[in-house]
N, C-alpha and C positions, 0 to 999 in steps of 0.2 A: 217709405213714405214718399209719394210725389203730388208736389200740390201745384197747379194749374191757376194763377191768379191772370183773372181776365180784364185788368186792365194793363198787366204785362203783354196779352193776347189781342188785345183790340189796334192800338197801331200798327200792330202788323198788318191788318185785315181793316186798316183804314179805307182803303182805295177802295171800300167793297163796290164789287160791279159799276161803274161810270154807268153803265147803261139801263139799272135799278133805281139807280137816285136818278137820270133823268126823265125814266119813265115814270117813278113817282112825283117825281117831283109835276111834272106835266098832267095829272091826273090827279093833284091837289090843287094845280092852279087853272086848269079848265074850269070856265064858268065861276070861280069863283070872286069875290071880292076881298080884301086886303085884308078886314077882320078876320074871317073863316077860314084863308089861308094862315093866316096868324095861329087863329086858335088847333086849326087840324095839327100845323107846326107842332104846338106845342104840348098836344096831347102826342106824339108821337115821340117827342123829348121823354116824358115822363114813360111811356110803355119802353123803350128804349133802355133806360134806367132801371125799370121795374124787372125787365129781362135778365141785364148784366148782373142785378142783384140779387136776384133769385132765381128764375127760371132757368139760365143759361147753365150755372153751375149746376142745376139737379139733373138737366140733360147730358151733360155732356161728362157729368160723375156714373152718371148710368149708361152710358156709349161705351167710358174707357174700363169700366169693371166689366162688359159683357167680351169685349175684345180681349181685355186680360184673362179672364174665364176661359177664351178661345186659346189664348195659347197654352195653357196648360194643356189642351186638348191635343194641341199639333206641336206639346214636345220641342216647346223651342219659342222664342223673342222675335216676334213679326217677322217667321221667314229663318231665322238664326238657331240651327236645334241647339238644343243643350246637350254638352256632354253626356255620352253614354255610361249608365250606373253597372257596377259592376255584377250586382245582381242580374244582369239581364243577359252577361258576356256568354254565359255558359261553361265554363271551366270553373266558377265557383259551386264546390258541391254542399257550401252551405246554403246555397237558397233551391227551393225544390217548388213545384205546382206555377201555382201565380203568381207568386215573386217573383218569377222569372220574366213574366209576359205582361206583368202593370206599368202603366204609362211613369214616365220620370217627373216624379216631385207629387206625385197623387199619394202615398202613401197607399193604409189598407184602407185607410179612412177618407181620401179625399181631403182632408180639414184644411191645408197651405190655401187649395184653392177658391175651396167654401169662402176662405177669409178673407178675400178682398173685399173691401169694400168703397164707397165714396161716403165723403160728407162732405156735401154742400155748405160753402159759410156768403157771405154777403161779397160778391163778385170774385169768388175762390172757389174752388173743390181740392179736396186733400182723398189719393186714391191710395189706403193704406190697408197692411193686414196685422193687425193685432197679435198676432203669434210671436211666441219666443224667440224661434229660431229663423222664423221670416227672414231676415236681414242676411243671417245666415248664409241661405241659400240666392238671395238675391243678388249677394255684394260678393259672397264667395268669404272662406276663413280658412286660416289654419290651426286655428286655435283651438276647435270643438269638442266637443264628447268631454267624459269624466275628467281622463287626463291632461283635456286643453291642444292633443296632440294627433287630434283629426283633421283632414284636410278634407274642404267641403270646394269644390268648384264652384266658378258664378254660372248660376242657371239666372241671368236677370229674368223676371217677371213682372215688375214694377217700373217704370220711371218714364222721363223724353223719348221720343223717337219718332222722325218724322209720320209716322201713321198716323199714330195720336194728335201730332199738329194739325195734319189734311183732315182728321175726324172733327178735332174743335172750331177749322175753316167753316167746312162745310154746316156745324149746326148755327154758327154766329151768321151766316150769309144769309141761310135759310129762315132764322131766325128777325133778321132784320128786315128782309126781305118782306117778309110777313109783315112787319108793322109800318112802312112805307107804302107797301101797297093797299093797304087797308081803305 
C-alpha cells in the first residue's frame, strides 16, 4: 500500500511556475476592477480546492496505476529489474513450455498485476493491491510457502520513487495551471 496525500505534495510544488501565477495573475487583472478581480480570485480558490479534493487524487491514482502496470511489463521498478526467477534459468527441469519464457511476477494468470489499484479519498490516493501475497513479493520474505521456509526476493512494484514524484509534479502544475489561466 502506498498512499500519496496532497497536501504532503503541494508545498513542495509551492513555487509552482513564478511565470504562471504572473501571467495569470496579469490576465485576471487586465481590465479588470477590484470586485471581479476579487471574485475571479476567489472562484479560483474554491476550483483550486475542488481539484486538490477530488480531481487531483483520481488523476494521479490513474497516472501511477498505469505506470505501475508498466512495470510489470518491463520486469523491473522504474528502470530497476527484478531478480531473475528461477524458472526461467533453464537448468530447472521442473519448469518446461511457458514457464520458462513468462515475464516475472505475471503468474499464468497476470492477477498481482491486474490488482493494482488507486482509490482516491479527499486530497489522498492510496495505490494498493489487495492480494495475499502482494506484500510478499513487494517487500520481499523469508518466511513463505506451507512451511514459512520460502524465501521470496523484493521485486518492489508499489511505493515512492522519484518518477512518481515528476508524475504527480507535473499533473498538480498542469492542473493548476489550468484554473489560473482560466
Amino acid at each position: 500500500i502506498y498512499t500519496l496525500s496532497l497536501h504532503d505534495a503541494l508545498p513542495i510544488y509551492s513555487h509552482i511556475h513564478n511565470h504562471i501565477v504572473y501571467n495569470s495573475t496579469h490576465k485576471i487583472t487586465k481590465n479588470m476592477t477590484i470586485e471581479e478581480m476579487k471574485g475571479k480570485m476567489a472562484q479560483a480558490k474554491i476550483d483550486i480546492e475542488r481539484a486538490i479534493n477530488d480531481d487531483l487524487p483520481k488523476r494521479i491514482g490513474n497516472r501511477v496505476v498505469r505506470m505501475t502496470k508498466q512495470n510489470f511489463q518491463d520486469e523491473g521498478y522504474f528502470g530497476k529489474r527484478w531478480k531473475e526467477v528461477k524458472r526461467r534459468k533453464g537448468h530447472n527441469k521442473r519448469y518446461k513450455g511457458s514457464d520458462t519464457r513468462r515475464k516475472i511476477l505475471t503468474g499464468r494468470t497476470g492477477n498481482l498485476g491486474r490488482s493494482v489499484k488507486a482509490k482516491p479519498e479527499k486530497a489522498s490516493v492510496t495505490i494498493y493491491s489487495d492480494l495475499p501475497y502482494s506484500a510478499a513479493h513487494n517487500e520481499g520474505t523469508a518466511t513463505a510457502g506451507r512451511g514459512h521456509r520460502t524465501r521470496i526476493p523484493k521485486r518492489q512494484f508499489l511505493g515512492d520513487h522519484p518518477k512518481v514524484q515528476q508524475a504527480t509534479k507535473e499533473i498538480i502544475e498542469k492542473e493548476i495551471s489550468k484554473i489560473l489561466n482560466k
